[in-house]
C-alpha positions as CSV (number, residue, x, y, z in Angstrom):
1,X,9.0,-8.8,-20.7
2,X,6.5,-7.3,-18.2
3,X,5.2,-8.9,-15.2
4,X,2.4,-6.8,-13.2
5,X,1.2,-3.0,-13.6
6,X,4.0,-2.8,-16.2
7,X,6.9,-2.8,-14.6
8,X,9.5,-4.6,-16.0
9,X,10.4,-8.0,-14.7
10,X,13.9,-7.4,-13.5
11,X,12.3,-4.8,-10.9
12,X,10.0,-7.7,-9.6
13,X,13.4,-9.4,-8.5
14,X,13.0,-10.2,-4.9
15,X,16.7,-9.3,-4.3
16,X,16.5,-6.5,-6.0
17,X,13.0,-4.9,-5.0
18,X,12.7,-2.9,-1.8
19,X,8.9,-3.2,-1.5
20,X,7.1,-6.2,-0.8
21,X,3.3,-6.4,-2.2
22,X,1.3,-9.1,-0.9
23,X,-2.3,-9.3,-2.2
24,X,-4.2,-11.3,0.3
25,X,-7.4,-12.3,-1.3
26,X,-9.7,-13.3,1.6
27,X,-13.4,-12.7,2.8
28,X,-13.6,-15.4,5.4
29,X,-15.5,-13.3,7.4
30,X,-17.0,-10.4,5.8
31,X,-21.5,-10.3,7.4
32,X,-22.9,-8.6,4.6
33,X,-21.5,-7.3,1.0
34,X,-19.2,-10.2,-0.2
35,X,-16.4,-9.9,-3.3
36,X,-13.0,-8.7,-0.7
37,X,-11.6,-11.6,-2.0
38,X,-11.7,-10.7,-5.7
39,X,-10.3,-7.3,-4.5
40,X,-6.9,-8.2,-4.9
41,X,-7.1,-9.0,-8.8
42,X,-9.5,-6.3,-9.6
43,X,-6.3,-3.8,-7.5
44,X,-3.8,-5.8,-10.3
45,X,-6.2,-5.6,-13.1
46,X,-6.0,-1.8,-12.9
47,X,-2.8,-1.0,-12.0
48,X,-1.8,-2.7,-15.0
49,X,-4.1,-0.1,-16.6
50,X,-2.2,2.7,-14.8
51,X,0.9,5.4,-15.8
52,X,3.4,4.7,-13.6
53,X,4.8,8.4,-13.6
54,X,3.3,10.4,-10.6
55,X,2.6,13.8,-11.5
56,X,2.7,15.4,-8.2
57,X,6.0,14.3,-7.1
58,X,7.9,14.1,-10.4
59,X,8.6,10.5,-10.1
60,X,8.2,7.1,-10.8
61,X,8.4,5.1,-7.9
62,X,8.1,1.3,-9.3
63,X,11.5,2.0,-9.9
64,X,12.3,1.1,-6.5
65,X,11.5,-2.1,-7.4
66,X,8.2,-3.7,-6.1
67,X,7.7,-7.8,-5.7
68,X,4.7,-9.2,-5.7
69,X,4.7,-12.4,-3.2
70,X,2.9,-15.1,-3.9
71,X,0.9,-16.8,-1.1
72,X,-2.5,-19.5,-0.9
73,X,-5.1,-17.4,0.4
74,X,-7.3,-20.6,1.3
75,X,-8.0,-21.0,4.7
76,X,-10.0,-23.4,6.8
77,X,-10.5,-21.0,9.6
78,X,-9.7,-17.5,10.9
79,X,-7.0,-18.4,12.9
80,X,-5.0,-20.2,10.1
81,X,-5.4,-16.9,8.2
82,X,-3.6,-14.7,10.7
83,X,-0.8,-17.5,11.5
84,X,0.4,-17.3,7.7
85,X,0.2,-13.7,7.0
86,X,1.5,-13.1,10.7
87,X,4.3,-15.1,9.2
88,X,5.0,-13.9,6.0
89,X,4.9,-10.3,7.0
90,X,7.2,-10.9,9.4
91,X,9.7,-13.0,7.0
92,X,9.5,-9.9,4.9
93,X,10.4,-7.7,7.9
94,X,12.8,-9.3,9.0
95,X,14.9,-9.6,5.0
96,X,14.9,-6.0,5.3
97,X,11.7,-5.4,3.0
98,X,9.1,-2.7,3.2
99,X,6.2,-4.8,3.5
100,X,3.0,-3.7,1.9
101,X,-0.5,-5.6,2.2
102,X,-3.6,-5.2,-0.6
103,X,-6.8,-7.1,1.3
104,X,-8.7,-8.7,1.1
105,X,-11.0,-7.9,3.9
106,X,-10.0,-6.2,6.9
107,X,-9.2,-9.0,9.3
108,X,-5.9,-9.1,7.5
109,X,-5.1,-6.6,9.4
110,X,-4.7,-8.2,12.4
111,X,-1.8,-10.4,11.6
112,X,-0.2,-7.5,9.7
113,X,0.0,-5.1,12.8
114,X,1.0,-7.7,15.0
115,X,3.9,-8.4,12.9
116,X,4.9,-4.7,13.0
117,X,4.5,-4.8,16.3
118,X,6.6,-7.7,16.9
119,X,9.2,-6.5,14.6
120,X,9.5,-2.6,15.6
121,X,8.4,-3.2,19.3
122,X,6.8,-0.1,19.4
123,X,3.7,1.1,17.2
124,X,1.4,3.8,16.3
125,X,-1.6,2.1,13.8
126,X,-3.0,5.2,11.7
127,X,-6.4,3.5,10.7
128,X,-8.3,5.1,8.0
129,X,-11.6,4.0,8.1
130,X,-15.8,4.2,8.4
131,X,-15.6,2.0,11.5
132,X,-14.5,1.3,14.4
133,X,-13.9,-2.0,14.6
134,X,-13.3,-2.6,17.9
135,X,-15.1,-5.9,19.3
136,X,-12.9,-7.9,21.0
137,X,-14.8,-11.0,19.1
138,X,-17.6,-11.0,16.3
139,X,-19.5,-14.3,15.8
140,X,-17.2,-16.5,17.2
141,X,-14.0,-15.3,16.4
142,X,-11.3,-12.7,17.6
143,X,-10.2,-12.5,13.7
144,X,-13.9,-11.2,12.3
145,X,-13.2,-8.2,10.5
146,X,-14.9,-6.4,12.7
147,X,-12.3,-7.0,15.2
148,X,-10.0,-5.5,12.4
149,X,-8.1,-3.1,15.2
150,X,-9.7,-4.5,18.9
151,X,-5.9,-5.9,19.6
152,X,-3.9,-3.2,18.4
153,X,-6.2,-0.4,20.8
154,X,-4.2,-2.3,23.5
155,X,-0.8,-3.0,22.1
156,X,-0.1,-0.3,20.1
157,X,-0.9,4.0,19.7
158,X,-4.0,3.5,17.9
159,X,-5.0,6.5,15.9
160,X,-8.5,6.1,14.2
161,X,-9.8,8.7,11.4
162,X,-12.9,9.0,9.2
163,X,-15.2,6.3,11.6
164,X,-19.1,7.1,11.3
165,X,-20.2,3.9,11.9
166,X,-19.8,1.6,15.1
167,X,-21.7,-0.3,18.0
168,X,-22.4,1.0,21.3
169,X,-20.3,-1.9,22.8
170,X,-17.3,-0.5,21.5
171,X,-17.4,2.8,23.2
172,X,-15.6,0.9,26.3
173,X,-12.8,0.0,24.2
174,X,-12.3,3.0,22.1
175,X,-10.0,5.5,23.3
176,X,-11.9,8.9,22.4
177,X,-8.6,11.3,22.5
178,X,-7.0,9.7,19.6
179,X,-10.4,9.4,17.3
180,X,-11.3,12.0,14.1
181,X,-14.6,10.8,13.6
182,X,-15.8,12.1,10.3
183,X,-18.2,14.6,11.6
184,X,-16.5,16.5,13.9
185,X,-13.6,16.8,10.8
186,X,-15.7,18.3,8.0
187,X,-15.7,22.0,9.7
188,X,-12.1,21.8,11.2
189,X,-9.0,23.3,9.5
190,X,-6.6,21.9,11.7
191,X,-7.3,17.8,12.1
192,X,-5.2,16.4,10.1
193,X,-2.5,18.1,11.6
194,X,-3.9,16.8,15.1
195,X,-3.5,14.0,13.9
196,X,-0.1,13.9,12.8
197,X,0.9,14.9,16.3
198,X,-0.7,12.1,17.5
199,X,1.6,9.4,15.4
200,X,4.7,8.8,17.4
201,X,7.5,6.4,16.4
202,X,7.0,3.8,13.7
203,X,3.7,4.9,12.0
204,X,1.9,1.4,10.3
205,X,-0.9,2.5,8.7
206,X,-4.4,0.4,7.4
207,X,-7.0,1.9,5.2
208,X,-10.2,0.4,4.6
209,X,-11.5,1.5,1.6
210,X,-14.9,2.7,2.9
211,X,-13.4,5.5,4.8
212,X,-13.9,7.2,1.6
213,X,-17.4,8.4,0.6
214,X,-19.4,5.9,-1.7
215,X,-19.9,8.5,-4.4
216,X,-16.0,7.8,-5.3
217,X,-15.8,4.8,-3.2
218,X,-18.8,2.3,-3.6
219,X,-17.2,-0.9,-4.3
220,X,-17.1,-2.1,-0.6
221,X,-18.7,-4.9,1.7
222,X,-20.1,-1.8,3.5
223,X,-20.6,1.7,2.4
224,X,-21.2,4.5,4.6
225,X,-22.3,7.8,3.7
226,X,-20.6,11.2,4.5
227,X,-17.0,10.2,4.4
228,X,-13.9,11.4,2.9
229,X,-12.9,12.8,-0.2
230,X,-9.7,12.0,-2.4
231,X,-7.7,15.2,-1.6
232,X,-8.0,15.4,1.7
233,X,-7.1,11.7,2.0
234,X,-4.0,12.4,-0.1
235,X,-2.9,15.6,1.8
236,X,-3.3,13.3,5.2
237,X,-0.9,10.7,4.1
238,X,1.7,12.9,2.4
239,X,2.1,15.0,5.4
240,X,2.0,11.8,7.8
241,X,4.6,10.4,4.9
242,X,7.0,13.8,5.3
243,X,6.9,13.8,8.6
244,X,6.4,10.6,10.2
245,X,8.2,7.2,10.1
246,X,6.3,5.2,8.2
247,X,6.9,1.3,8.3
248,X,4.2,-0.3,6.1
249,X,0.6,-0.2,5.3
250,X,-2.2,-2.7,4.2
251,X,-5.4,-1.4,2.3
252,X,-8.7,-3.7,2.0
253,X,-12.6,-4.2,1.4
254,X,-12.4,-3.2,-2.2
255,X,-15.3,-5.3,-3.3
256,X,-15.2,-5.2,-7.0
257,X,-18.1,-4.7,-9.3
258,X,-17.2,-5.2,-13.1
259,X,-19.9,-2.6,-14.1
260,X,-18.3,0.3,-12.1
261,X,-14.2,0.2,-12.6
262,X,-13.8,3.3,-11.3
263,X,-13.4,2.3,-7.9
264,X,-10.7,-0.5,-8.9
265,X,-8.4,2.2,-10.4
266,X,-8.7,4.5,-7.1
267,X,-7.6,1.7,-5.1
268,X,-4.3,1.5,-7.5
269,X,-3.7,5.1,-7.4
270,X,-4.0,5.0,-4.0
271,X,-1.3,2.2,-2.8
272,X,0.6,3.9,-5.8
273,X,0.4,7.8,-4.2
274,X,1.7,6.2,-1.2
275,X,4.6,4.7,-2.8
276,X,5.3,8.2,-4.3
277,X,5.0,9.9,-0.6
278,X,7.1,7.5,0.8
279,X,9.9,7.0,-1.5
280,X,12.5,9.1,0.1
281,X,12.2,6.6,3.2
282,X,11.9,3.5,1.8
283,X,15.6,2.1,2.4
């Protein structure tokens, strides 16, 4: 018997597994393309689609065992969002698990990192990602996904890579030595190991799915032109993977469209290539 992306039941086994996926399906806050919600079943959908033996690393690394948590996703407001998955992540934490989050929209985030946080003490966030998201509150609410990393620039060594798109009022908050904005990156042979010098300690790391360019990546609330590319992505996270702790990571705003399912399978490669890179660490 088979449960999800193919892998066989007894390695869903909570006991048993050693990663944790949680697949948070919530837009509660999303201000223009809407569908992060569905993102979660359109991440499934294709990874059930998906060979589970990774080329690059000669390996299969469902065989770790991954369980997929179940969770309601229905929330009256913002706030009840981050105290349940603040709580779950940290119940998975704290049972030993190597928590994993698929949004969703990027206000997930917030819970997720503060959980970390909680749990590690100390914390570098590696955010991959077209903005900045750095306002303190956005219509309202300190849990807009907008705010997606506003907390964690002042509890925790916030590295930021790939941002092209932001408001002038985050400039304040933004601290300007630890960004790669995607610009400045496109002629330098050296960033992504700048970047990797700037991860210290337990490395969490969030990607939003726009950091990628829409011509690979257009399924999101909000596409931005000029960002990156598959490769590159990939030889960032394996190196940060080799030679960084990594803790756990979350990736969101896949906003499905059924005529295009590209960008549904690149999200399942993706959380699956980091599996792969991380394997030799995950206890």
């Amino acid at each position: 018997m088979k449960t999800y992306a193919g892998i066989p039941e007894e390695l869903n086994d909570y006991e048993r597994a050693k990663i944790v996926l949680l697949p948070i399906g919530y837009d509660g806050t999303s201000t223009w393309g809407k569908g992060a919600d569905m993102g979660p079943h359109a991440f499934l959908e294709a990874s059930e689609n998906m060979e589970l033996y990774d080329i690059e690393t000669d390996t299969e690394p469902y065989k770790m065992g991954i369980h997929r948590a179940e969770m309601d996703t229905h929330f009256a407001h913002p706030s009840a969002m981050v105290e349940v998955v603040h709580r779950e992540v940290l119940k998975h934490l704290k049972n030993g698990k190597f928590p994993t989050v698929f949004g969703g929209e990027h206000s997930i985030s917030i819970p997720c990192i503060r959980a970390f946080k909680e749990h590690y003490g100390s914390l570098t966030v590696l955010q991959i990602d077209a903005h900045a998201d750095l306002r303190p509150s956005y219509e309202g609410t300190p849990y807009n996904h907008a705010c997606a990393v506003a907390e964690a620039v002042n509890t925790t060594n916030l590295i930021q890579v790939g941002i092209r798109s932001m408001d002038i009022s985050e400039v304040e908050y933004m601290k300007r030595e630890n960004v790669f904005f995607a610009h400045e990156i496109q002629d330098s042979r050296d960033w992504i190991d700048r970047v990797i010098e700037k991860c210290e300690g337990n490395v969490y790391i969030t990607i939003d799915l726009d950091a990628f360019d829409p011509s690979i990546m257009p399924s999101t609330g909000t596409p931005e032109p000029g960002g990156l590319q598959w490769y590159e992505t990939l030889e960032l996270l394996k190196k940060v993977c080799a030679e960084k702790k990594v803790v756990g990571f979350d990736i969101v705003e896949l906003c499905p469209n059924e005529q295009n399912k590209a960008p549904d399978f690149l999200a399942a490669k993706l959380y699956y290539k980091l599996l792969a890179y991380l394997q030799e660490k995950i206890k």
